[in-house]
N, C-alpha and C positions, 0 to 999 in steps of 0.2 A: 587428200591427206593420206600419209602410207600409215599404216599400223604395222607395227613392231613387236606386237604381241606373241609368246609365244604359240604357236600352232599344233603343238606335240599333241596326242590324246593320251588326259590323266592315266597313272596308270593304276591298276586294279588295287595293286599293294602300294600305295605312296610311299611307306618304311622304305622302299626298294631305292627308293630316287638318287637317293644319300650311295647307298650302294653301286647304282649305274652309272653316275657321273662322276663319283673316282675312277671308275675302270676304264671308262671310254678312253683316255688319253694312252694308257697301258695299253686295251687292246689295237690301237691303232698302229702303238708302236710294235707291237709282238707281228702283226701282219707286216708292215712293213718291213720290217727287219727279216724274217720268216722269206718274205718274196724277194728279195733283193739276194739274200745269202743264195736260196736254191735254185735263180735264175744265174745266180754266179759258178757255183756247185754245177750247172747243166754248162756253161761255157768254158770248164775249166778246160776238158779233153779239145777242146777246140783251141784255146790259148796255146794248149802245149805245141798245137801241129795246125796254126792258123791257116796252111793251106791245103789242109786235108780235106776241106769241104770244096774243093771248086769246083767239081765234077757235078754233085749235087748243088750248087749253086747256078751254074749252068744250064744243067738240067729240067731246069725252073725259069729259063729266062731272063737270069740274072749273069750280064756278057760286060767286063771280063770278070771271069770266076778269079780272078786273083787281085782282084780289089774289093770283088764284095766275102769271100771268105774271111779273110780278115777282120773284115770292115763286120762281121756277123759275132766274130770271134770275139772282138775287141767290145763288142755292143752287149755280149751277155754277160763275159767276165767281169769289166771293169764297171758296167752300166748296174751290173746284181749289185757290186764291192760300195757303190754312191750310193743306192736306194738302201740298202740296208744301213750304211751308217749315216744315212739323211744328210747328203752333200749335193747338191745339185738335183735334186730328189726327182721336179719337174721334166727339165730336159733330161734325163735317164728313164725317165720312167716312158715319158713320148718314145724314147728313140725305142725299149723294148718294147713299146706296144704296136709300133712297125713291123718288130719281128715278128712278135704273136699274131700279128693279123695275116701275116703273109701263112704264117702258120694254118690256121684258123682254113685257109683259101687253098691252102697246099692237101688238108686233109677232107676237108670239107667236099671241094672241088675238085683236082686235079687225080686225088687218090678214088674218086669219091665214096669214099667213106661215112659221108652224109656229118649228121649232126653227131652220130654216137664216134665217129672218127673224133670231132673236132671239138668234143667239147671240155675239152680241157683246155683246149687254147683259146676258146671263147671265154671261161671262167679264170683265165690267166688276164688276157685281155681286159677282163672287167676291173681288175684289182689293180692290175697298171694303167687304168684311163683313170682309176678313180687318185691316183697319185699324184698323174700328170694334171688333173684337175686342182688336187689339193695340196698337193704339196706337202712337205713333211710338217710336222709340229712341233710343240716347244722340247721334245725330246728327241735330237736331230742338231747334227753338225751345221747344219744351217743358224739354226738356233742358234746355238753357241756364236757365230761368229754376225747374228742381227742382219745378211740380208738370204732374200731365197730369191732365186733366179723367177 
């Protein structure tokens, strides 16, 4: 038999409860919205001049640089522009957490730079797995339109 119970541990101030479970939806959208804008914000310079990176795409192993520049370009503009207004929330969020990892492996590794290199794109990476995991919420263009990829 499963139990369904909830599992949280009570918390110290119960009064508080009432106050965290209005916020939780708000803060998830504030995050959401927040990471999808500044991952958009980070591929605008890239949209402008989508083959301005192929040298550094190259660089890295990634052959031919003038499909994956683009294809980089196109991943954090457009991919920020859906996670932030909750369209496709899932598949954007996977496709940047591709980026971030490669990221992640580019500073971590190749620069090596270790952990204090890379750990922004490890804490980027957390915050787009947890999307690609969940998905947007009922405050979210998805929403509005009843389905999520």
């Amino acid at each position: 038999m499963t139990d369904f119970t909830d599992n949280r541990p009570r918390l110290l101030l119960p009064a508080l409860d009432r106050v965290y479970a209005g916020l939780g939806v708000s803060a998830e959208t504030l995050m959401r919205v927040v990471a999808g804008a500044l991952f958009a914000v980070h591929g605008y310079g890239k949209i402008l001049n989508p083959f301005g990176a192929v040298g550094m795409v190259e660089g890295l192993g990634f052959y031919p640089g003038v499909f994956w520049s683009p294809l980089l370009a196109a991943t954090e503009f457009f991919g920020g522009i859906l996670i932030a207004i909750g369209l496709f929330t899932r598949p954007a969020a996977f496709a940047g957490l591709i980026v971030l990892l490669v990221t992640v492996y580019v500073h971590g590794v190749v620069r090596a730079e270790g952990l204090m290199g890379a750990e922004k794109s490890i804490l980027w990476s957390a915050i787009f797995l947890y999307f690609a995991v969940r998905g947007s919420n009922g405050q979210s263009v998805d929403a509005r339109i009843g389905r999520q990829f």
